[in-house]
VOGU-3710 file (C-alpha; in Angstrom, 3 decimals, decimal comma):
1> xxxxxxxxxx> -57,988/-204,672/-156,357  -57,385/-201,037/-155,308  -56,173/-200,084/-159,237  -58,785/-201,773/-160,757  -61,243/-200,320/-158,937  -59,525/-196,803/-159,554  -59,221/-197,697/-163,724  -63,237/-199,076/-163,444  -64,501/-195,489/-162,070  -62,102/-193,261/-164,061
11> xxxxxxxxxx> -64,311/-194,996/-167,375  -67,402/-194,832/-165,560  -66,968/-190,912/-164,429  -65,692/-190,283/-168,348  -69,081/-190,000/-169,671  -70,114/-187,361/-166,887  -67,030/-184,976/-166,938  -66,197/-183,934/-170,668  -62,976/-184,116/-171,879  -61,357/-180,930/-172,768
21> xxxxxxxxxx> -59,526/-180,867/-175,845  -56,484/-179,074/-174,286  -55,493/-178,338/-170,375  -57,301/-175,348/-169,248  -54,810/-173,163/-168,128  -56,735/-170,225/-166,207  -57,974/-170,020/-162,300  -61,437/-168,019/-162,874  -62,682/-168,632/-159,794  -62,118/-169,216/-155,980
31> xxxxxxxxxx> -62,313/-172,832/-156,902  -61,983/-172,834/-160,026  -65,112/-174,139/-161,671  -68,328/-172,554/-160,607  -69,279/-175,407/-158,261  -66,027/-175,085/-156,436  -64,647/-178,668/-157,338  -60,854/-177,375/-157,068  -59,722/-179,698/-159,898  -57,231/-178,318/-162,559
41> xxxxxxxxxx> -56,524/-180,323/-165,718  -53,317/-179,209/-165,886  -50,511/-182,072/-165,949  -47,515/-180,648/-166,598  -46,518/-180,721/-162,954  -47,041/-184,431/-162,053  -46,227/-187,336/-159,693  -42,674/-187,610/-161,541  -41,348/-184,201/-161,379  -43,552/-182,767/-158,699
51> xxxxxxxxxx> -40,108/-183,327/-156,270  -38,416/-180,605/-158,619  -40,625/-177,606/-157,854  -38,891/-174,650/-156,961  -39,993/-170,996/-155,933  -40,040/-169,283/-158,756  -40,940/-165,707/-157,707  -42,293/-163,885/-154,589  -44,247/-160,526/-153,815  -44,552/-159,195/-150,424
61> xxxxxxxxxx> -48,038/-157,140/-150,214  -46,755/-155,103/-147,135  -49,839/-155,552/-145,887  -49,502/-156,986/-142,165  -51,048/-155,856/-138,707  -49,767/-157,915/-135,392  -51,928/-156,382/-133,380  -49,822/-154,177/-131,389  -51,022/-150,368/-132,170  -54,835/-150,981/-131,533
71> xxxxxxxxxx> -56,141/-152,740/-135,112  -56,725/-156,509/-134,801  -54,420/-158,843/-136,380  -54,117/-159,738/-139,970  -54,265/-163,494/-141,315  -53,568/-163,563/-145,179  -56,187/-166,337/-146,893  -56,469/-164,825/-150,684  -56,736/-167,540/-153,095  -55,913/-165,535/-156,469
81> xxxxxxxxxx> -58,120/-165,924/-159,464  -55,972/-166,395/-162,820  -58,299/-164,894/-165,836  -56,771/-163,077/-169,337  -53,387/-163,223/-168,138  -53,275/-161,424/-164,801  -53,499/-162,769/-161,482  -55,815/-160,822/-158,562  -55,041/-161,182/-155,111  -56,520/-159,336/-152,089
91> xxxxxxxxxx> -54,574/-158,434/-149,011  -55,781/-158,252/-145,518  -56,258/-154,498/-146,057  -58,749/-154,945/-148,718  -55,917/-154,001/-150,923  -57,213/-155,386/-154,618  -53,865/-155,831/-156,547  -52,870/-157,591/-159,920  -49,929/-159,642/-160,796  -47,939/-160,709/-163,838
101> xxxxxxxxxx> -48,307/-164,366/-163,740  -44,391/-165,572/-164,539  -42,539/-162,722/-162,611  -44,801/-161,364/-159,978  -44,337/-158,088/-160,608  -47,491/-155,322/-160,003  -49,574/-154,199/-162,516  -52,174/-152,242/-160,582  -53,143/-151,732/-156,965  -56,516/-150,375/-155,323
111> xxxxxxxxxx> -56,789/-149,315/-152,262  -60,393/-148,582/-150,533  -58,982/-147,186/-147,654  -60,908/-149,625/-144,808  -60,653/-148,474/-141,355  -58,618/-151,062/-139,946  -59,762/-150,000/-136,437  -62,906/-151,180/-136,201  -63,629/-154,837/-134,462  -64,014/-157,494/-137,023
121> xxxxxxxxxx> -64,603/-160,094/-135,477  -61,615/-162,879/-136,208  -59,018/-160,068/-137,209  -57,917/-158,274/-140,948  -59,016/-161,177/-143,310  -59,772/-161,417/-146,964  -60,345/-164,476/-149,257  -60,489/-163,179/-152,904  -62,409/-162,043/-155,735  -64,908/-162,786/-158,139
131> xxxxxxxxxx> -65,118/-161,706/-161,953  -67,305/-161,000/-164,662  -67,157/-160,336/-168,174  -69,783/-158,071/-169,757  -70,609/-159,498/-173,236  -72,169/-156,105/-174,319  -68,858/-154,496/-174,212  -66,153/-154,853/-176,947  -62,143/-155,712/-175,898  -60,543/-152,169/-174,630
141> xxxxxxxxxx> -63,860/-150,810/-173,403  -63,714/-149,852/-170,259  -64,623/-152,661/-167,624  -65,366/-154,983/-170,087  -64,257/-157,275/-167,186  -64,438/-156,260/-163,629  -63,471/-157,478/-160,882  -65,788/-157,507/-157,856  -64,357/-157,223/-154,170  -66,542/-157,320/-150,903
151> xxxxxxxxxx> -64,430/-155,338/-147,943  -64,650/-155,445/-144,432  -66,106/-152,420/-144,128  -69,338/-153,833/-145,574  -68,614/-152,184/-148,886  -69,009/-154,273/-152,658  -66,735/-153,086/-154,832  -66,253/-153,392/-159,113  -62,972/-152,487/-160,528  -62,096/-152,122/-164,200
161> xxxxxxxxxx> -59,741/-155,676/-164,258  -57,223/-153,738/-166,743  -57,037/-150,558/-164,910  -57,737/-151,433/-161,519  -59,772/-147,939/-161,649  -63,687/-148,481/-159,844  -66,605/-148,668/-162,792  -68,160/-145,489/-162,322  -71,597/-146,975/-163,395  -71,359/-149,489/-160,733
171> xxxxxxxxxx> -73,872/-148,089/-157,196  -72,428/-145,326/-156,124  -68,944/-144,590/-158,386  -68,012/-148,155/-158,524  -68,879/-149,486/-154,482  -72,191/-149,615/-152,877  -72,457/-149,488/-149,199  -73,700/-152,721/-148,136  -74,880/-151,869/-144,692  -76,517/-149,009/-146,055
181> xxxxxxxxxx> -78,905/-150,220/-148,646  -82,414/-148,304/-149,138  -84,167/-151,639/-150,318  -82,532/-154,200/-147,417  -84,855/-153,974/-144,353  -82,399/-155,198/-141,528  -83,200/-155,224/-138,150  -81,706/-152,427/-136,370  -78,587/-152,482/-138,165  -77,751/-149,217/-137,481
191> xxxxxxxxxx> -78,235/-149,920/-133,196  -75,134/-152,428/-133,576  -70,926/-151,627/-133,160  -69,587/-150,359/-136,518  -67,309/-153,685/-137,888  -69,727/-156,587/-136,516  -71,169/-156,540/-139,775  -68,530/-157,355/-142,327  -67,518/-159,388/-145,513  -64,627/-161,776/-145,498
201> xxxxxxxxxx> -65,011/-164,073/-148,389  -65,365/-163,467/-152,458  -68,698/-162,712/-154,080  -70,298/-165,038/-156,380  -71,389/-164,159/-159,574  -73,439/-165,966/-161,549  -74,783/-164,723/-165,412  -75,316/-160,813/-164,556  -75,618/-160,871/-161,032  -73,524/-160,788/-158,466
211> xxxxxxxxxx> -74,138/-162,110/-154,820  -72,817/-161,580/-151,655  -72,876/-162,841/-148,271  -71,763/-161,316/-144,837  -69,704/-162,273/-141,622  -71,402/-161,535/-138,544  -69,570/-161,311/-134,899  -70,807/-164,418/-132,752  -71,938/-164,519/-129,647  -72,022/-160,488/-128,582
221> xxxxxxxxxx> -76,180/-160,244/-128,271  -79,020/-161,681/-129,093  -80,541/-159,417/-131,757  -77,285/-159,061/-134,055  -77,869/-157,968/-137,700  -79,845/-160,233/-139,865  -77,444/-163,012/-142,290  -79,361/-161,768/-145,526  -77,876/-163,041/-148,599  -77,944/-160,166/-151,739
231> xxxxxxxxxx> -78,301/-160,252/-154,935  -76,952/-157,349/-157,303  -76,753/-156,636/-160,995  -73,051/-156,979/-162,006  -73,681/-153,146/-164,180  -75,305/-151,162/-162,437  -75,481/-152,656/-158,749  -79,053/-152,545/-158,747  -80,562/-154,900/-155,557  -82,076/-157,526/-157,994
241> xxxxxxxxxx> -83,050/-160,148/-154,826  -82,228/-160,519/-150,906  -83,138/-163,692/-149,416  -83,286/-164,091/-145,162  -82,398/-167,259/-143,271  -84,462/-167,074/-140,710  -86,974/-164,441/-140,917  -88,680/-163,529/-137,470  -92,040/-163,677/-139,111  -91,429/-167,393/-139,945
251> xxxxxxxxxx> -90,726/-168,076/-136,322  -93,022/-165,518/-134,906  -95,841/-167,579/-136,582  -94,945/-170,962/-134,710  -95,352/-169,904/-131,278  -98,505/-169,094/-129,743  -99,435/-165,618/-128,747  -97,991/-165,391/-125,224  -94,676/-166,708/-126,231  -93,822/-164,314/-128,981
261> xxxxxxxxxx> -90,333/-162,845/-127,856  -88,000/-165,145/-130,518  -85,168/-162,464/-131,439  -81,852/-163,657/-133,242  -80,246/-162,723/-136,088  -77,284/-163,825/-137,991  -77,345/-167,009/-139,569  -75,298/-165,349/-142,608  -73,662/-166,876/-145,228  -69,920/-165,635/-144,570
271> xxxxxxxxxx> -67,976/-168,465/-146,122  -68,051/-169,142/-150,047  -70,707/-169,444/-151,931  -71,375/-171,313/-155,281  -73,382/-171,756/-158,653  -74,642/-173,421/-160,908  -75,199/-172,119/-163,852  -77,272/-174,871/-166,512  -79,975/-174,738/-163,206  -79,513/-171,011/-161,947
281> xxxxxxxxxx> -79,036/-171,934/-159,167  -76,608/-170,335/-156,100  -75,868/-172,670/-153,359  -75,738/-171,045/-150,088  -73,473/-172,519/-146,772  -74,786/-170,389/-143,703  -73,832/-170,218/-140,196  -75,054/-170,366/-136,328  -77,868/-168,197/-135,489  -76,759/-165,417/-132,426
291> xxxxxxxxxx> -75,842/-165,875/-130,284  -73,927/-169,552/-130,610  -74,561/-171,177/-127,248  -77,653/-170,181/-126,020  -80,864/-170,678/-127,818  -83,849/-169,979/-125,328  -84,631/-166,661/-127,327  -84,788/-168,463/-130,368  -86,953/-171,687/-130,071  -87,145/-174,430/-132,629
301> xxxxxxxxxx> -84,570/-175,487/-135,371  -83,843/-172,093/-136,363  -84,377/-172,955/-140,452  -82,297/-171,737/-142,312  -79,169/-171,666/-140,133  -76,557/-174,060/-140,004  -77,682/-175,093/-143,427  -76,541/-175,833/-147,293  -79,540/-173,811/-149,326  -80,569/-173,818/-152,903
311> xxxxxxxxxx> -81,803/-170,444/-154,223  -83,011/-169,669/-157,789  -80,580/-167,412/-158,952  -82,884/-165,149/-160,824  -85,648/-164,309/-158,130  -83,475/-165,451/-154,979  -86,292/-167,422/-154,320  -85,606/-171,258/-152,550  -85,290/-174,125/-154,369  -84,912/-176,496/-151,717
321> xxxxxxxxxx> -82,374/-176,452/-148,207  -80,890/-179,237/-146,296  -80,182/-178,241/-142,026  -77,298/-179,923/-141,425  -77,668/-178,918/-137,288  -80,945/-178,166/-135,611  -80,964/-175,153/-132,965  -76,953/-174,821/-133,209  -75,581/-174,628/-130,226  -71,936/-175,012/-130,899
331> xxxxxxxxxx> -70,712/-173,157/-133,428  -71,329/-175,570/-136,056  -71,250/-173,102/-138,870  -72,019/-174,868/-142,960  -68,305/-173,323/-143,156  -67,102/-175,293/-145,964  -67,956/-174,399/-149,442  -70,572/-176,444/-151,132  -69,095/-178,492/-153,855  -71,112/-179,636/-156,980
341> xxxxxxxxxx> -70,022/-182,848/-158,524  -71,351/-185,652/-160,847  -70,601/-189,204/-158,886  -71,677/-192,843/-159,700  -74,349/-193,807/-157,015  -76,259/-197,467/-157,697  -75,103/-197,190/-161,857  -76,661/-193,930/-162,205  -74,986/-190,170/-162,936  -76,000/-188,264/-160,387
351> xxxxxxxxxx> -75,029/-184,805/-159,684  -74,682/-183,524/-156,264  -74,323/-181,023/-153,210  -71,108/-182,224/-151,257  -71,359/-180,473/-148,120  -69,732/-180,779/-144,703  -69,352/-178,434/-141,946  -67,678/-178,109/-138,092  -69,073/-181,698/-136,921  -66,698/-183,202/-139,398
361> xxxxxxxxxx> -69,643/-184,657/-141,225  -70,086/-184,917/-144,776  -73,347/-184,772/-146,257  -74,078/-185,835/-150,202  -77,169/-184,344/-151,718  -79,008/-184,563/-154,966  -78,242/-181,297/-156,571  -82,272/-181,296/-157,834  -83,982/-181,567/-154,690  -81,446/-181,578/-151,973
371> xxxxxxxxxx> -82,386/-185,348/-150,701  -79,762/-187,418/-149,306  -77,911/-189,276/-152,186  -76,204/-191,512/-148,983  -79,218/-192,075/-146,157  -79,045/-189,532/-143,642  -81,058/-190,672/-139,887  -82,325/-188,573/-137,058  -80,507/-189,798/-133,872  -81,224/-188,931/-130,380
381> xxxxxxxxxx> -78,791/-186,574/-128,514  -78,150/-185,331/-125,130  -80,768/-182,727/-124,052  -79,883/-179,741/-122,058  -79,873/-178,710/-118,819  -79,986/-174,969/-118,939  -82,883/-173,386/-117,484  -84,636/-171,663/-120,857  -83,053/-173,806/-122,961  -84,425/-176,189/-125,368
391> xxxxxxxxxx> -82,390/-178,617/-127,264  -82,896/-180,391/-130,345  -84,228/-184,004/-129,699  -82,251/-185,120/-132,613  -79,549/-184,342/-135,403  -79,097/-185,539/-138,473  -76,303/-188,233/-139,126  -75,341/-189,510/-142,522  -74,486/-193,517/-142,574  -71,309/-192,557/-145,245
401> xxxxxxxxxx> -69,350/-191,097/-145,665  -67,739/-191,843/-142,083  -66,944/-188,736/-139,882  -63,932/-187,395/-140,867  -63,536/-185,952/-137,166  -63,783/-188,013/-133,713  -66,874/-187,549/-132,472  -66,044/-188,243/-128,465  -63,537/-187,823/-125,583  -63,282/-189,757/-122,877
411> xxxxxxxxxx> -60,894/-189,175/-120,236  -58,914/-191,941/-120,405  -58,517/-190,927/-124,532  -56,526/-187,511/-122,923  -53,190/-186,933/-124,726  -50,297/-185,222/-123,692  -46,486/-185,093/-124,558  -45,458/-186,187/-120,675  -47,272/-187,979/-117,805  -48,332/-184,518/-115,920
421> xxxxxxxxxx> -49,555/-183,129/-119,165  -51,933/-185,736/-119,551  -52,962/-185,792/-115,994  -53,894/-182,240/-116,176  -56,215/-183,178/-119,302  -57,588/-186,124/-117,387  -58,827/-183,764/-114,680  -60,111/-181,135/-116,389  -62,354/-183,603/-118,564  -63,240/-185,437/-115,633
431> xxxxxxxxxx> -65,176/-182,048/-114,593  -67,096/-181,492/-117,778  -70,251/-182,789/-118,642  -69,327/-185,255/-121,362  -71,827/-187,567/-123,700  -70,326/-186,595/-126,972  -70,957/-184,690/-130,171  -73,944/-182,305/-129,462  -73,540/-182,269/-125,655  -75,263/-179,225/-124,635
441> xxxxxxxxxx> -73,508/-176,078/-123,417  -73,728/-176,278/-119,443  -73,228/-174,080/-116,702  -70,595/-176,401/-114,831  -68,994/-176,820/-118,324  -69,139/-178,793/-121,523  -66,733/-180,641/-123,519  -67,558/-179,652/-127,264  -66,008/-182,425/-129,589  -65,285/-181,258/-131,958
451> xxxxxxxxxx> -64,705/-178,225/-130,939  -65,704/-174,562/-132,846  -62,536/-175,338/-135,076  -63,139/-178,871/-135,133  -64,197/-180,780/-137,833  -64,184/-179,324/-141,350  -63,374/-175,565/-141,268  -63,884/-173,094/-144,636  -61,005/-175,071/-145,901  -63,351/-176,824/-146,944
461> xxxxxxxxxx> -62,537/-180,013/-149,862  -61,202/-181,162/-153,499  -62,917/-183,368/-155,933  -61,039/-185,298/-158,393  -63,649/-185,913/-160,789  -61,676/-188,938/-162,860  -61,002/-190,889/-159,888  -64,328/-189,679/-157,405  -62,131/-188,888/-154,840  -63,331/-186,109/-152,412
471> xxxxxxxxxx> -59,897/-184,695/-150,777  -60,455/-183,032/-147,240  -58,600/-182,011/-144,735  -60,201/-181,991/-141,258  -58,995/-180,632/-137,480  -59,497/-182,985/-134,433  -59,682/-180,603/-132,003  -61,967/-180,200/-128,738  -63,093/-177,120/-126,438  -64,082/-176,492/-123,213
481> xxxxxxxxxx> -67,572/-174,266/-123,210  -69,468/-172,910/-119,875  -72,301/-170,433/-119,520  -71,923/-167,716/-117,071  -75,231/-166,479/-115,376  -75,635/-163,166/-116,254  -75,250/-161,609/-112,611  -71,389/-163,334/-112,318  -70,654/-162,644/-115,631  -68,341/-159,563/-114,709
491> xxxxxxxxxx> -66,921/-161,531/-111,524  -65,645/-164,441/-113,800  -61,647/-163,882/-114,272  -61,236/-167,472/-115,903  -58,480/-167,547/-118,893  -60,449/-167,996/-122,078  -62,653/-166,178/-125,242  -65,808/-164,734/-123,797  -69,302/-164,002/-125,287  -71,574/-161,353/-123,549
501> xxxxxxxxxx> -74,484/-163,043/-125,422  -75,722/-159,650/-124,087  -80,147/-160,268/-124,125  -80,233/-163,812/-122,929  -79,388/-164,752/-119,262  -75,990/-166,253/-120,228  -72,779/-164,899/-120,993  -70,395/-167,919/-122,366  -66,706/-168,739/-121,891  -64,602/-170,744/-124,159
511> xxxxxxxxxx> -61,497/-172,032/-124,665  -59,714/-175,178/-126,754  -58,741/-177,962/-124,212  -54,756/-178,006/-124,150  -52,473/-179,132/-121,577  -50,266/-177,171/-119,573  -47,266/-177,505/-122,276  -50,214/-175,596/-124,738  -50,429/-178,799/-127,100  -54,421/-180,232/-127,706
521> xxxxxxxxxx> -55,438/-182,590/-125,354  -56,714/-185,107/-127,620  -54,790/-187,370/-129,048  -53,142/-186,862/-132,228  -52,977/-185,944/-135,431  -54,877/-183,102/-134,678  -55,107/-182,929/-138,107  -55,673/-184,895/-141,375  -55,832/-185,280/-145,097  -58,004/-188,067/-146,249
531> xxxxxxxxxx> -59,409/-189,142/-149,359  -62,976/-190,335/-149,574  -64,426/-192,282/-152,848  -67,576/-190,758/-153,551  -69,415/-193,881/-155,043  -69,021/-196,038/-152,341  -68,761/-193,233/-149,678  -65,890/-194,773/-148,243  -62,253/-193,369/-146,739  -59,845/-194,620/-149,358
541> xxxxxxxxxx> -57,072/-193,250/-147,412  -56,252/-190,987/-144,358  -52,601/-189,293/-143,643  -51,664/-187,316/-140,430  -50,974/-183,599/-142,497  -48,309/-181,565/-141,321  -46,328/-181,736/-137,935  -46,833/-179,399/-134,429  -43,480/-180,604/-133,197  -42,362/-177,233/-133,454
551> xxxxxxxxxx> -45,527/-175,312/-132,234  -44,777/-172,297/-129,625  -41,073/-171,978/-131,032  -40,256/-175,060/-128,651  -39,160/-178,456/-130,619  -40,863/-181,446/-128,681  -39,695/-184,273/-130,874  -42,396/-186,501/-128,882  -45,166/-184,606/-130,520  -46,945/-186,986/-133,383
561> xxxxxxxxxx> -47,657/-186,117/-136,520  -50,457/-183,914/-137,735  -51,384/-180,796/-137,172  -53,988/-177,836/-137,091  -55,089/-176,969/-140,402  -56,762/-173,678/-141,634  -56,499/-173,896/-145,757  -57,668/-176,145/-147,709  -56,474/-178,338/-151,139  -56,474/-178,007/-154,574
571> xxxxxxxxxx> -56,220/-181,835/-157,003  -54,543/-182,012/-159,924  -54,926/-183,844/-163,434  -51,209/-184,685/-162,944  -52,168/-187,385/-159,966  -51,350/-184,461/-157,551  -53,062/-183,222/-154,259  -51,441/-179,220/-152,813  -52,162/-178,003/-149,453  -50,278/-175,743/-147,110
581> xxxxxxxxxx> -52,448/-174,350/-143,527  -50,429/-176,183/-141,227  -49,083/-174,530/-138,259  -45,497/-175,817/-139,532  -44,784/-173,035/-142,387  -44,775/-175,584/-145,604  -47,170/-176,323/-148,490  -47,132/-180,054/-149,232  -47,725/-182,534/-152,838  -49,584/-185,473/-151,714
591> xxxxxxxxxx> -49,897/-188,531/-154,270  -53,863/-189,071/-155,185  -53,729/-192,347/-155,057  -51,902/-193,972/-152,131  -51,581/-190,371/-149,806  -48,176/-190,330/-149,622  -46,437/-187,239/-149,482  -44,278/-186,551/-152,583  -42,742/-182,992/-152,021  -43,123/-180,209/-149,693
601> xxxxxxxxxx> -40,985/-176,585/-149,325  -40,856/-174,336/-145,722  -43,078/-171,374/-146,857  -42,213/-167,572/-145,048  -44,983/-168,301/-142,288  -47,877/-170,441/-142,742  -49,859/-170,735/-145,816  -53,380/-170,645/-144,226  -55,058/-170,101/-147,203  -55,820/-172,823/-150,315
611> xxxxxxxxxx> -53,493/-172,261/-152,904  -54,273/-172,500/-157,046  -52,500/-173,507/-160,301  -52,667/-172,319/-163,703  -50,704/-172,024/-167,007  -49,095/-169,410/-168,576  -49,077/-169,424/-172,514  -47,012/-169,944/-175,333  -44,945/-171,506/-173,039  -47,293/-173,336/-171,166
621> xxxxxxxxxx> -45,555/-173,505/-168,130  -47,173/-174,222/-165,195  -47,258/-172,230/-161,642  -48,301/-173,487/-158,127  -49,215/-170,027/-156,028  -50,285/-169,902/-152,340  -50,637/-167,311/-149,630  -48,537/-167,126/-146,464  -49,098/-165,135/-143,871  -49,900/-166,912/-140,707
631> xxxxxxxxxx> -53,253/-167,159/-138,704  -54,696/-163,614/-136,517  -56,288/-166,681/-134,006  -52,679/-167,914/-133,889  -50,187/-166,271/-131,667  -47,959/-168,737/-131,741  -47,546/-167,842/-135,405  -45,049/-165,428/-137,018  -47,362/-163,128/-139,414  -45,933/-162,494/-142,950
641> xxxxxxxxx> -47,686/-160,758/-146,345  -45,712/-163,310/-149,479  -47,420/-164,581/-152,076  -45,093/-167,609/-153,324  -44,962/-169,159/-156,713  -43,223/-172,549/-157,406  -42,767/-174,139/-160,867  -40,449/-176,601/-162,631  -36,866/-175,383/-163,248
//
């Protein structure tokens, strides 16, 4: 029944994903296509022969901080971009640097010279580039092609891709200064700590423009720089658009006259973006508003946080936006990268906004006007009990696909590798105010399930477009949060990550729930790899990914399966799923169709990034390349700078 229904949808889908009349063998973007799908028709590496794969060359950035002499530590997520026979990777550094594709060997580095002092937030992290070719300029011009960069030092960069030298006629001699913009009004920008304000993840470019996001500390004050998303022209860096989340004038307007003191900013789009381009439109994930767990400054749902939106790619102006959490107060960043797809719903084509984000939810759009493709209802949740704070009645909840997360904890679910580990769990859960997903942040203490990295993480998801099979990997993993009144906030000595949420009454304290031998205190897999049919937005199949037996240096072989995962997957024409970002240092082939695991190889630390494919002509051959450097939030794992590339003997 299962193959049949597999053959049945690979005819139907036909019609709506051309045929191409031979593999395409470049990587032009983060995820490939424009709308992200992650799908390579490439099929020389397939379910026969994937066992075979074997490294075929390695280059070592040099690139790595651990933290030790005062700069934070690195994590190395580059997904390189394959375009006119080069590869481009970025290293935690900002380092931009080209490869040849069969040997590895450097054809250019460029180095903008961040200062790798400052406090960004989660550590030294990049995730790529974008690139654009000018069609006004001939082949050997000068960049004809360039390749765009945004650094952490709030800088957007264009480099000549054959050169590697900055386009002189881009902003200021190839980089504007994106915190420094005459025409973007942010509030007080200049008032907040030098590095709070940074850029993690690739542009977007989309016909001449190029767009860009920006990462935004959590939870250090109220009024932290605004999450505007920017628009520039891809010559001449010219602000073309800028387009705010959550204006304060929108918000300012809905409360009456003695209650106007809503302040907040962030909201920002820091994870990766994507287009299409037959609609001009740029689809736009975006984050919590500041700070994360304490909303009283900021009343209502907070539109546009936490959100997937459609702008119009030529005025920036919106199309249409879908909130996937009202008033966030959990952390529940749109981290995942919207995907566009075409799937089968009811006999009809329809193409769509996959989107999912920390809740481990996964919402399907229509791509048109952003209405739910599979219904979406407005249940009622747990309402707070913080004095100032007003919770969202309800959140949205979409009847399929299922949650690809658990959504509660109870304390006789507590895990732990012996009895006094789980006892230990038992307790501390017993203490915590506890009603499940989108219990309120308390001052006793709340369990969050999932947790902050919970759920469905910028990893983000796959789409095999013959099969409609949505490929995701998702975390089950729960926190402890508690708000601190602000006069015991410096008296608090608790072990954890804190917030000052410096403006509102409330500083916060946070911490994942693990037992006393450090493993999670839910039960495993802490982390999966399932495989979700888009037309009848069901789970087709769901495999524990990866292994934490080894976690801490210490082998426990009572530990489960499934692990942690930070990285996300790439599918392949040749039947073939890829995914490394397991705490255990390996990258892993997973069969499409039954989730078995086919192949895997021990990487030099973990591959926490999503890795890519592509083809290198005449010979065709065929390359699997992924990242691995470890995680900065890990300490448990050894940092590294490779970038390893397997292929068929």
């Amino acid at each position: 029944m299962f193959q049949l229904f597999v053959i049945f949808s690979a005819i139907l889908v036909h019609s709506a994903v051309p045929r191409q009349a031979a593999p395409q063998t470049d990587w032009p973007n983060y995820g490939n296509d424009p709308g992200g799908m992650r799908y390579s028709t490439l099929v020389q590496i397939n379910r026969s022969n994937v066992s075979k794969l074997k490294v075929a060359w390695v280059f070592h950035t040099g690139d790595v901080s651990d933290g030790s002499d005062g700069r934070k530590r690195s994590g190395f997520e580059t997904t390189p971009i394959f375009v006119d026979g080069a590869l481009y990777i970025t290293t935690p550094f900002n380092r931009v640097i080209a490869l040849d594709p069969a040997t590895g060997t450097q054809r250019w580095a460029y180095d903008p010279k961040i200062d790798q002092t400052l406090d960004y937030g989660d550590g030294l992290i990049n995730r790529g580039v974008a690139t654009w070719l000018d069609p006004s300029r001939s082949t050997g011009q000068p960049c004809r092609r360039r390749i765009f960069e945004s650094t952490q030092d709030a800088r957007l960069i264009a480099l000549d891709a054959a050169t590697g030298r900055p386009c002189s006629d881009f902003g200021q001699g190839g980089f504007l200064d994106l915190s420094n913009v005459p025409e973007y009004a942010n509030r007080n920008l200049g008032e907040h700590m030098r590095g709070w304000y940074h850029m993690t993840s690739p542009p977007t470019v989309i016909d001449d423009i190029v767009v860009v996001g920006s990462a935004i500390d959590d939870n250090q004050r109220v009024d932290m720089p605004s999450g505007v998303v920017r628009a520039f022209d891809a010559r001449t860096g010219s602000l073309r658009w800028s387009w705010d989340p959550i204006p304060p004038s929108a918000h300012i307007a809905e409360q009456s006259a003695a209650e106007k003191t809503w302040n907040t900013g962030a909201a920002n789009a820091w994870s990766i973006m994507t287009v299409d381009p037959d609609r001009d439109l740029v689809f736009v994930p975006t984050g919590s508003a500041s700070p994360d767990y304490y909303g009283g400054l900021r009343s209502g749902d907070d539109k546009w946080a936490n959100s997937v939106v459609a702008l119009h790619a030529k005025s920036g102006k919106i199309a249409w936006g879908f909130q996937l959490v009202h008033h966030d107060l959990w952390d529940y960043d749109t981290a995942s990268p919207p995907l566009l797809a075409t799937i089968i719903h009811r006999g009809k084509h329809i193409p769509v906004v996959i989107q999912g984000n920390k809740t481990g939810l996964l919402y399907v759009l229509n791509r048109d006007t952003g209405a739910p493709v599979f219904p979406v209802e407005e249940r009622p949740v747990p309402r707070s009990d913080v004095p100032g704070e007003v919770a969202s009645r309800t959140q949205p909840f979409p009847l399929a696909p299922p949650p690809l997360a658990p959504q509660r904890l109870s304390v006789d679910d507590a895990w732990g590798p012996t009895v006094a580990d789980r006892e230990a769990c038992r307790r501390v859960i017993g203490r915590l105010r506890n009603e499940g997903i989108f219990t309120p942040p308390s001052i006793q203490g709340t369990l969050a399930v999932p947790g902050n990295l919970g759920g469905l993480t910028w990893s983000g998801y796959a789409f095999d477009p013959q099969r409609s099979l949505l490929i995701a990997n998702a975390n089950n993993l729960v926190a402890r949060v508690r708000l601190i009144p602000r006069a015991k906030v410096r008296s608090d000595t608790e072990d954890g990550n804190y917030g000052a949420q410096r403006g509102t009454p409330y500083g916060m304290l946070r911490r994942f729930l693990q037992s006393p031998s450090d493993l999670p205190c839910s039960a495993p897999p802490w982390g999966t790899l399932s495989a979700v049919d888009m037309t009848e937005g069901k789970i087709r199949w769901q495999t524990p990914l990866g292994s934490m037996q080894d976690f801490g240096g210490a082998h426990n072989s009572a530990v489960p399966a499934g692990s942690i995962s930070l990285g996300g997957a790439i599918v392949t024409a040749g039947g073939l799923v890829f995914i490394a970002g397991t705490t255990d240092p390996h990258i892993r082939a997973f069969d499409i169709g039954t989730g078995k695991e086919l192949w895997k190889a021990q990487l030099p630390a973990s591959g926490n990034a999503t890795p890519m494919t592509y083809g290198v002509n005449p010979s065709g051959k065929q390359y699997l390349v992924i990242a691995a450097g470890g995680h900065p939030a890990i300490p448990e794992e050894p940092l590294g700078d490779a970038i390893v590339a397997f292929t068929l003997p």
